[in-house]
C-alpha positions as CSV (number, residue, x, y, z in Angstrom):
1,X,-9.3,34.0,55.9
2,X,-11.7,33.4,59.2
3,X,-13.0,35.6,61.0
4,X,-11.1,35.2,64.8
5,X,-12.0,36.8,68.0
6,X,-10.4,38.4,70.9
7,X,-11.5,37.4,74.3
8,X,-10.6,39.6,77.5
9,X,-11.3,37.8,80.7
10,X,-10.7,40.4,84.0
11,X,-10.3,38.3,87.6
12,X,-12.5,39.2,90.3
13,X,-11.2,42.5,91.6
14,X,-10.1,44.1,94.8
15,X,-12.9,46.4,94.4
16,X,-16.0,45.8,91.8
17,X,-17.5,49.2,91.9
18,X,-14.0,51.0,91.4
19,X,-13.4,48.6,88.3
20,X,-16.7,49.1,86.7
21,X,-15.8,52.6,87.3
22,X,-12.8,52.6,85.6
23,X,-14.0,50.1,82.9
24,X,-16.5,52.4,81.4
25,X,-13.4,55.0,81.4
26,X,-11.2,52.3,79.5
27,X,-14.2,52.0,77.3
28,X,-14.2,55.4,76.4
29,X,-10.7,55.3,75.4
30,X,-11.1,52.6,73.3
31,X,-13.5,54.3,71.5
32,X,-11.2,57.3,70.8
33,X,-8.0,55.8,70.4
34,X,-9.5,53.0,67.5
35,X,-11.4,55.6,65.9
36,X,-14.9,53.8,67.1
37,X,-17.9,55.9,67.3
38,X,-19.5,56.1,70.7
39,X,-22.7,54.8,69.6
40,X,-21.0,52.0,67.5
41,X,-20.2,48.9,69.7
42,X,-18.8,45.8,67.6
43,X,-17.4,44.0,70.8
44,X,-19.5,42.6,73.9
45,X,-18.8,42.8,77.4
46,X,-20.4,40.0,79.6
47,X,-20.0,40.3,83.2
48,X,-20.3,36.8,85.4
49,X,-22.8,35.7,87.8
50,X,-21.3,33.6,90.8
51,X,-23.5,30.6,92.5
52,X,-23.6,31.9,96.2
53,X,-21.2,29.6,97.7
54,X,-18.4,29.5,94.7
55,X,-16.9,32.7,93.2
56,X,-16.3,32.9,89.7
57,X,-13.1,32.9,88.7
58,X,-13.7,36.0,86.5
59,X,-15.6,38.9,87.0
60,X,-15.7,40.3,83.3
61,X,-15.6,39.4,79.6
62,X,-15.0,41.4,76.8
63,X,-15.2,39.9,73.2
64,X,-13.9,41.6,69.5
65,X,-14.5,40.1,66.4
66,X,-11.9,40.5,63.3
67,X,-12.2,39.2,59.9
68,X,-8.7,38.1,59.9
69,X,-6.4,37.1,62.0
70,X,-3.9,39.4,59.9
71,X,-6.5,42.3,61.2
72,X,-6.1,41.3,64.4
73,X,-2.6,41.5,64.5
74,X,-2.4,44.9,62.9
75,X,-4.6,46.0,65.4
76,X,-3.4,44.7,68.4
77,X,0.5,45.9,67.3
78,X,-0.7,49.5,66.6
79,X,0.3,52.2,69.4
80,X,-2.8,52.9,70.0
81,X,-4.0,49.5,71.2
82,X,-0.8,48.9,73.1
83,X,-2.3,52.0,75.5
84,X,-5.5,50.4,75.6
85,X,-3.7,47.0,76.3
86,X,-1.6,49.1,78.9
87,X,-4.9,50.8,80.4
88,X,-6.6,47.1,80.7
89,X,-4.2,46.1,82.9
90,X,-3.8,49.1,84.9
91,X,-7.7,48.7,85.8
92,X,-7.6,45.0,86.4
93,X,-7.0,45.1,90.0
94,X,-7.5,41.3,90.7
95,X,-4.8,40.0,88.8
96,X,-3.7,40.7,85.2
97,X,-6.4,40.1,82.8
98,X,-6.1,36.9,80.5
99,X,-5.8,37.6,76.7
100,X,-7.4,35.1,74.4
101,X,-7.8,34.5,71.1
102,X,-9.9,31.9,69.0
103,X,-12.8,31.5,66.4
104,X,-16.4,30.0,66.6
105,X,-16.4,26.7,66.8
106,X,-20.1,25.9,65.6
């Protein structure tokens, strides 16, 4: 089994400070709905830097690792992460957020 990883990208939205708003409050759910302690994170979340003349195409990452792909699936079937899932879109104003999933290459 190898260790795979779930990959969030959120578009640029309609209005930054109301996402990031809303994101820490979606990150807060997570939290309580998977059972994760507050002060435990085992995910990142990057957030992208545009070049002054070319908007990025997203405006947020977040990254999970699993030690299975089976894990992942359990996870991401349970009815708890379907209201995360739910609550991720809700929040991504710019578009639906893309859902990835893939492994370290090197």
């Amino acid at each position: 089994m190898s260790k795979v990883k779930l990959v969030v990208l959120y578009p640029q939205p309609t209005d930054a400070a109301q996402f990031d708003t809303d994101y820490l409050a979606h990150l807060s759910m997570l939290h309580e709905k998977m059972n994760i302690p507050l002060e435990h994170k085992p995910y990142t979340v990057t957030k992208f830097v545009s070049p002054p003349d070319i908007p990025a195409p997203y405006y947020q990452m977040f990254s999970m690792p699993f030690p299975s792909a089976e894990e992942l699936q359990q996870t991401m079937g349970s009815v708890e992460m379907q209201e995360v899932a739910g609550d991720a879109v809700r929040i991504s104003s710019g578009g639906a957020p893309v859902i990835l999933v893939g492994n370290d290459a090197i």
